[in-house]
C-alpha positions in Angstrom: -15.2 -50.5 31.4 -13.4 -47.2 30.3 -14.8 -43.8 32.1 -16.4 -42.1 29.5 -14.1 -38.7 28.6 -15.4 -35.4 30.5 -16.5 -32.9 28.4 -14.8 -29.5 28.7 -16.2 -26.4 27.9 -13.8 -23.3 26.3 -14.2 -19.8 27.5 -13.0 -17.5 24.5 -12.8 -14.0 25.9 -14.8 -11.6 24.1 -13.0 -9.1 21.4 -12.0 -6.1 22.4 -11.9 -4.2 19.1 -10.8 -0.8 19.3 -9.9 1.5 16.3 -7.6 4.4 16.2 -6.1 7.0 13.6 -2.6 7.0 12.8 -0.9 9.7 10.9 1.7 9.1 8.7 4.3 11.4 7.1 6.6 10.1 3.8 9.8 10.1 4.5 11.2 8.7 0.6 8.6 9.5 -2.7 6.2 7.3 -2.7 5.7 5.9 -6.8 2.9 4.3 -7.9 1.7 1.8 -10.4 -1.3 0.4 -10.4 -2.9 -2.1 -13.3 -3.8 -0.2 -15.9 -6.6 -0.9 -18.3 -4.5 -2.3 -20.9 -2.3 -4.4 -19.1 -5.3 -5.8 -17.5 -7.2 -6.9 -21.1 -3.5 -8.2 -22.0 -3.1 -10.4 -19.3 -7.4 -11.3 -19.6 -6.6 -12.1 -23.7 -3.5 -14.1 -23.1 -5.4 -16.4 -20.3 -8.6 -16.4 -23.1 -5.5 -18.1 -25.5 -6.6 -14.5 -27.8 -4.1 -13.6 -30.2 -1.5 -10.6 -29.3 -2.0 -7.5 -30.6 0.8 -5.2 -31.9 2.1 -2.9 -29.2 0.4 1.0 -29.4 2.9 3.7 -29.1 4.1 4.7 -26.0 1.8 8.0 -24.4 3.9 9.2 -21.6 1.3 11.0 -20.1 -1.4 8.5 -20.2 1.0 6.0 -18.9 1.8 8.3 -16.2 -2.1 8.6 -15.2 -3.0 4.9 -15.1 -0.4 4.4 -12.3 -2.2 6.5 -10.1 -5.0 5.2 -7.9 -8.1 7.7 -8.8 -10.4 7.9 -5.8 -13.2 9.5 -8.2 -12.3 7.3 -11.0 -10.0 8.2 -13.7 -11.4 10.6 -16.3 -11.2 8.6 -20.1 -8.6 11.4 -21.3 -7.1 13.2 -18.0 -6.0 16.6 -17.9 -3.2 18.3 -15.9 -5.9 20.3 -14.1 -7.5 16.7 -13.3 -4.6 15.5 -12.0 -4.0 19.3 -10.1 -6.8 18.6 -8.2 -8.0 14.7 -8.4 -8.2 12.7 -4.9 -5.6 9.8 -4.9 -4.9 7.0 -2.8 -2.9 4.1 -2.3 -4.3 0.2 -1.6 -4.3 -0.5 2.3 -3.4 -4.0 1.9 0.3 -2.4 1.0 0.6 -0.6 4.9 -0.7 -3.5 6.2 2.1 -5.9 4.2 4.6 -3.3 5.3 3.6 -3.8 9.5 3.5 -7.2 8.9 7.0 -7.9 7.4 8.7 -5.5 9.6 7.5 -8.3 12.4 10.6 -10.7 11.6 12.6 -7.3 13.0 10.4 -7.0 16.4 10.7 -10.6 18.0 7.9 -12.0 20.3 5.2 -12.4 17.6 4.6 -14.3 14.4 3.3 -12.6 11.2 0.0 -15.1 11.0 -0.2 -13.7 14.7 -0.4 -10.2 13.6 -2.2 -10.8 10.5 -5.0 -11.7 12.6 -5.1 -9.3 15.3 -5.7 -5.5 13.6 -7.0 -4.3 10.0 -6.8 -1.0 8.1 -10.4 0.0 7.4 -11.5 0.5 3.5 -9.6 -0.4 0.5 -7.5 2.5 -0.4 -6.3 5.2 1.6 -6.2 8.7 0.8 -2.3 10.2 0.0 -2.3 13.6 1.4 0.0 16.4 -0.3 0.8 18.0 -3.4 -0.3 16.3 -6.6 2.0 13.7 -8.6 4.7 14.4 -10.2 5.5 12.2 -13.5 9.3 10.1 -13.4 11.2 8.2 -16.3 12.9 5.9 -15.3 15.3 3.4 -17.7 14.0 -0.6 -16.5 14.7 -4.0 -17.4 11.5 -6.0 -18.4 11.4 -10.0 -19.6 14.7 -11.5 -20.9 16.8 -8.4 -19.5 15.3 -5.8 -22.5 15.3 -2.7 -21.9 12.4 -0.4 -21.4 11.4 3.3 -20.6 9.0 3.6 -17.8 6.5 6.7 -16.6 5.2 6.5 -13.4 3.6 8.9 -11.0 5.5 10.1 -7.9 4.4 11.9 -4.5 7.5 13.6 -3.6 6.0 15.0 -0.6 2.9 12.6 1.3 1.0 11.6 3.8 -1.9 9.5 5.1 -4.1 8.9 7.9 -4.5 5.0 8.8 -7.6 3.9 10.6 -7.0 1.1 12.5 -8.9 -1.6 14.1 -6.8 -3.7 16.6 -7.8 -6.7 18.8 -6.9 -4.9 22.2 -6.7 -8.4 23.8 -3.9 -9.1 21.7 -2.3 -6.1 20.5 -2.0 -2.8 22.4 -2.2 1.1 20.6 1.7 1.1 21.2 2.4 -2.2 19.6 0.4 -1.7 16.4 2.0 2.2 16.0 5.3 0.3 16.6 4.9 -1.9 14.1 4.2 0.7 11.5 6.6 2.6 12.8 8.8 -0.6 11.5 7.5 -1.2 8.4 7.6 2.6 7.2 11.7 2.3 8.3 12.8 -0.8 6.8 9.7 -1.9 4.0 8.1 0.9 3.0 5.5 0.6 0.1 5.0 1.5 -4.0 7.6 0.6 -6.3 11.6 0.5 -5.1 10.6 0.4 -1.9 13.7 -0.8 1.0 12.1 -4.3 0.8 12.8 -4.5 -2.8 16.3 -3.1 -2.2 15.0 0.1 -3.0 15.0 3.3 -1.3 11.5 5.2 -2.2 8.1 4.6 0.3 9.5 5.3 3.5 7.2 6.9 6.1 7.1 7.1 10.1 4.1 7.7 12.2 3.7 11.1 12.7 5.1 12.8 16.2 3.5 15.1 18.5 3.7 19.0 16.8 4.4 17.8 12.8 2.3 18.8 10.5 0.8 16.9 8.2 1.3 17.6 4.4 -1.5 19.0 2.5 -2.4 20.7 -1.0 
């Protein structure tokens, strides 16, 4: 008769979570577009099989103000002053992409390894600098038409990242490393270096720079 199998019992070490800020100067503009309102209801109607509306007119400016990622919320008809001295930020989950990709370029770990082993805290964080500035730019939309394009632009930014990291896994130095990667050669926003694009660039700050401010 077979021995029955021993029974083994796994030891996971305990987590050593540790968080840490990591400042961040823009190296590139960083542009933004968030969803706006309408594009949202468009995309909701066309899933709810709703007939299409006729386009609106174009309004630049408004445009130009739903890109941006209010902190505050939006106001329903922004000013310049609002914009002059709104609080905007920029979704986490993109500096988080941008470490994570720039692993293929490190060697020794995986990108579901990383993924799992540090987290920027809250959903947005704050971009630090002068307010926005708006851009045209010429783009191509569906079946290569033509289109004009406002968007909002930091020329000069920054950001402060607070970071919790699985110390067991992933030292201070390696996780500013890999940011320090992804600002280089990803970036985030729109035409960013990942997207062939040169705009979003950032490093983490070093010792004696200052950070930009309003």
């Amino acid at each position: 008769m077979a021995a029955a199998p021993k029974s083994t019992a796994v030891e996971l070490p305990p987590l050593n979570l540790q968080t840490l800020d990591i400042p961040i100067i823009g190296d590139s503009g960083l542009i933004c577009h968030a969803w706006s309102k309408k594009a949202r209801q468009q995309m909701l109607d066309k899933q709810m099989k709703k007939a299409a509306q006729g386009k609106a007119a174009k309004d630049p400016w408004m445009n130009f103000c739903e890109t941006l990622y209010w902190l505050d919320g939006m106001p329903e008809k922004p000013t310049e002053d609002d914009v002059m001295n709104g609080r905007f930020g920029f979704p986490t989950v993109a500096f988080k992409s941008a470490a994570i990709t720039a692993v293929t370029s490190t060697g020794g770990m995986t990108k579901v390894m990383a993924r799992q082993c540090f987290h920027i805290l809250g959903e947005y964080v704050e971009i630090l600098g002068p307010p926005p500035s708006m851009r045209e730019d010429m783009v191509r939309i569906a079946m290569g038409t033509a289109d004009i394009r406002h968007r909002a632009e930091f020329e000069t930014w920054g950001a402060i990242l607070r970071v919790q990291h699985n110390a067991n896994v992933l030292s201070a130095e390696q996780v500013i490393s890999l940011f320090e990667a992804g600002g280089f050669g990803v970036g985030i926003g729109d035409w960013r270096p990942e997207k062939d694009g040169v705009s979003g660039r950032f490093h983490v700050a070093r010792d004696g720079e200052v950070m930009p401010c309003r």
